[in-house]
N, C-alpha and C positions, 0 to 999 in steps of 0.2 A: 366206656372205653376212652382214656385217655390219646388222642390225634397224637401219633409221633412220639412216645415216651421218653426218645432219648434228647428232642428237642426242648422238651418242658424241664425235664431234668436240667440240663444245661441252662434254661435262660428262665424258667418261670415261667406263666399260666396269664397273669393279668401282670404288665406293667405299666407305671408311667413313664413318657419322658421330661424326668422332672427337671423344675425350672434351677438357673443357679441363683441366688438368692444373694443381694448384693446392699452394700450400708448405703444409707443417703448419699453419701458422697461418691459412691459406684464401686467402693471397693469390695472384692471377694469375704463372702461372711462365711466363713465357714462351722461358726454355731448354731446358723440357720437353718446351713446345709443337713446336719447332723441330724437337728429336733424335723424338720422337714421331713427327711428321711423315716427316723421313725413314726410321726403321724402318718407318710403312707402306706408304710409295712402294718401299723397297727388298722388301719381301716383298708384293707383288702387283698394288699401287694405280696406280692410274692417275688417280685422282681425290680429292679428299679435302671432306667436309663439314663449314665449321666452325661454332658456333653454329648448330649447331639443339639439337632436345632433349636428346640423350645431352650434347649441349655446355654442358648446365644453362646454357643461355640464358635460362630464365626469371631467373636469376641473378647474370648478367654487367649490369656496366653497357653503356652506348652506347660510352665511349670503350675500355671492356675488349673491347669486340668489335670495335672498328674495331684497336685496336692488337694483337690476336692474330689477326685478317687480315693485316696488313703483316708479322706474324712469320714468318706460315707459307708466306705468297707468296716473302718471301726466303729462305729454306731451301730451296722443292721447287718451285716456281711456274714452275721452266723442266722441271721433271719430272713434273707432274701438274696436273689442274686442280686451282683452287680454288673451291670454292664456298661460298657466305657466304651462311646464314640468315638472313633478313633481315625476316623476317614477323612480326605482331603483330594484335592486334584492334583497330586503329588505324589507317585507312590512312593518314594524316599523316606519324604516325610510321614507319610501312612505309615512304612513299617515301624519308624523312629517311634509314632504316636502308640503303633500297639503293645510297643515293647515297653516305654515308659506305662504305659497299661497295666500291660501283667506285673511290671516289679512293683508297681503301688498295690497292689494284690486284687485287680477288677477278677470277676469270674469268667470272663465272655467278652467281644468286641463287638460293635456296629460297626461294619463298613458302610457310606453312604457311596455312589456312584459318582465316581468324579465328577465334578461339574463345572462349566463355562468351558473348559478347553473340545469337550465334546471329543472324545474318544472313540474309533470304530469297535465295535462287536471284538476284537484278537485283543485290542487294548484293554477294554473291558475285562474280560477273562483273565488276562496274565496278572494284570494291576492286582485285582481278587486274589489270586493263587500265591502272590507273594506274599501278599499282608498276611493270608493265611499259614505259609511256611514260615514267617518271621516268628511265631509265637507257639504254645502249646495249649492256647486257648480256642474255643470253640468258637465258630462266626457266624455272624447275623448278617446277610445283605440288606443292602435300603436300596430298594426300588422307588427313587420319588421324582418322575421325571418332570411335573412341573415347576421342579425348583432346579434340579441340573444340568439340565434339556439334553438329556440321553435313558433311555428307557434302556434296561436289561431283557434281553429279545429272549424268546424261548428255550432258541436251541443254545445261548449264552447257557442259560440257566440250567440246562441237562447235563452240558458241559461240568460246570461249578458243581452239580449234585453229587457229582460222583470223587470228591474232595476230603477226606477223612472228616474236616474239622470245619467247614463249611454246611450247616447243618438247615440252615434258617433262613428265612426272607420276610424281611418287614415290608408289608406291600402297600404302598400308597400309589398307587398307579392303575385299580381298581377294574382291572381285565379281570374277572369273577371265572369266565373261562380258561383263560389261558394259564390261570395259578391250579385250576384244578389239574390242567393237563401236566404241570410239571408235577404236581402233588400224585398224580397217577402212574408215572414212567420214573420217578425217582423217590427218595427219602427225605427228601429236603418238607420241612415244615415251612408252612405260611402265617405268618403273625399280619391282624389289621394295623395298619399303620394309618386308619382312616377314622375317624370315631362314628361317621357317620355312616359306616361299612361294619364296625364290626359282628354283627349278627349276621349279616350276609357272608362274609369269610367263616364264621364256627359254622353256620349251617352246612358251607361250603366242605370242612371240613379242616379247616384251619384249627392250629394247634391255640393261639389266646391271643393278644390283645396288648400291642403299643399303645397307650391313648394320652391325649394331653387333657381330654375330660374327666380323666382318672384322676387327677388332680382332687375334683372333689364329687368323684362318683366310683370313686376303686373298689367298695363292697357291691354296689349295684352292678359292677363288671363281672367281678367273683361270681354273682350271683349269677347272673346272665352263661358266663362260661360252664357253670353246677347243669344250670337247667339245661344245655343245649348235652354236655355227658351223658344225663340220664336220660335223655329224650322226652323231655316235658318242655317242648315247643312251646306251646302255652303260654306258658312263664314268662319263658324268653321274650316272649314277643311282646308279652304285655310289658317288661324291662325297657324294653328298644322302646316304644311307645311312650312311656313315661320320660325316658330320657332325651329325646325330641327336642322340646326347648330348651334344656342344657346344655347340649352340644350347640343347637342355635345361639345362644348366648355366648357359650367359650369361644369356636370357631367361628367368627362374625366372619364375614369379608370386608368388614371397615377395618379390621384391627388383625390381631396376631397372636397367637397361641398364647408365646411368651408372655404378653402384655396382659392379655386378658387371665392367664393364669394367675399369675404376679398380684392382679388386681382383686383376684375371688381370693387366695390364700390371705393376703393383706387384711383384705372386709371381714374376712371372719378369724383372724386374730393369728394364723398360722405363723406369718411373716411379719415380722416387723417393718418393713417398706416395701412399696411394690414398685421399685427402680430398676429401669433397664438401661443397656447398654446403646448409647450412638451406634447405629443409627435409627435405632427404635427408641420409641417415645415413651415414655409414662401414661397409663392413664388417666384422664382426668377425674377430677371429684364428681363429678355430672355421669359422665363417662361409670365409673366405680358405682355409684349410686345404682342405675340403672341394669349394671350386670348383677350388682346385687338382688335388685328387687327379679329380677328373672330367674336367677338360679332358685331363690328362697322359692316362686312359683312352682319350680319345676321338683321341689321335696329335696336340694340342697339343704343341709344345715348340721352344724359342730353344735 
């Protein structure tokens, strides 16, 4: 049984949120973007995330992010969804972002939770319900409160469930409980937003899988979300367990998604640079060598 049918329909099963892919000299490549795109879709994806954080959105201009939605809608967009971040601590801006959204042809929005200005529980909810009247596209929440320092509260959430087009929550904030209870009292689907969670959320009963380790473990996700359908626990778990040291590797706490992303797709020939944007750093060759030799440990490899 597919968790949520009309969730997966809408946004996909296993995504990543991929990185945006940038020349030596730090400008927007959007041929990278493309062939990126489809090496995800061909090794697992069903869905792809663009502009959110690992997308050093905080980074990109407006028209850099409407014009690397239209890049990647034409490369994979009859082969996976697209989904386009679209969130800010503005909701002006929010709706302005999801609207350039959908006219670039995205399938679906990520809203992320406003962040730094810290908004009450009312602000929350209305901010949500706008971005979601601004468009005719389906919505994802981002629960990530240790980067916006406002968590989305339960009863927030039961609220927003009951939303035509607000269907989803990408959870990085790792209440196992409290995502079942909305999952139990509403229709709203839970996507991991955690790599190191996600077997815990599909067992939970979570519809798939935001990952940034999907980067270079998207069929071993597939495969993980297959087995937890059919109920061959089993499987799953010996996947989660293999995968261990990979996410250790991607997700360090010395470094940062994007960085370390950038730097695995780079080592094994995906990308041609692994340049980010001020005020994240590049990794180093030491640095790249060593995520290398851990993922290849870990049964990474193109």
């Amino acid at each position: 049984m597919i968790p949520r049918p009309a969730a997966a329909a809408a946004f996909g099963r296993v995504l990543t949120a991929m990185v945006t892919p940038f020349t030596a000299d730090g400008a927007l490549d959007l041929d990278s973007a493309q062939r990126l795109a489809e090496h995800l879709v061909d090794h697992g994806h069903d869905g792809l995330v663009i502009n959110g954080t690992t997308g050093e959105s905080a980074t990109t201009s407006d028209a850099e992010k409407e014009r690397l939605v239209r890049a990647v809608v034409e490369a994979v967009g009859d082969r996976a969804r697209i989904v386009a971040g679209a969130g800010s601590n503005d909701t002006h801006h929010t709706i302005e972002l999801a609207r350039a959204a959908e006219k670039a042809g995205a399938s679906a929005l990520l809203l992320v939770t406003p962040y730094y200005n810290k908004p009450p529980q009312e602000g929350l909810a209305r901010h949500f319900e706008a971005a979601a009247e601004a468009t005719g596209l389906p919505v994802m929440l981002y629960d990530i409160p240790g980067r916006t320092g406002t968590a989305i509260e339960t009863e927030t959430l039961l609220r927003l469930g009951g939303h035509e087009r607000i269907l989803a929550v990408k959870d990085a904030k790792g209440d196992l409980f409290a995502g079942s209870e909305v999952m139990a009292r509403t229709e709203l689907a839970f996507y991991s937003g955690d790599d190191a969670l996600n077997l815990a959320w599909l067992a939970h009963g979570g519809t798939g899988v935001v990952s940034v380790v999907g980067h270079v473990a998207g069929e071993r996700y597939a495969a993980m979300v297959r087995a937890v359908d059919t109920g061959d626990l089993d499987s799953a778990v010996r996947l989660h367990r293999e995968l261990i040291p990979v996410v250790q590797a991607v997700m360090t706490r010395r470094s940062q998604g994007a960085i370390t992303a950038k730097a695995a797709l780079h080592a094994f020939g995906v990308l041609p640079t692994r340049t980010t944007r001020a005020p994240l750093i590049d990794a180093t060759d030491a640095e790249a060598a060593d995520l290398t030799a851990a993922l290849r440990a870990g049964g990474v490899s193109w």
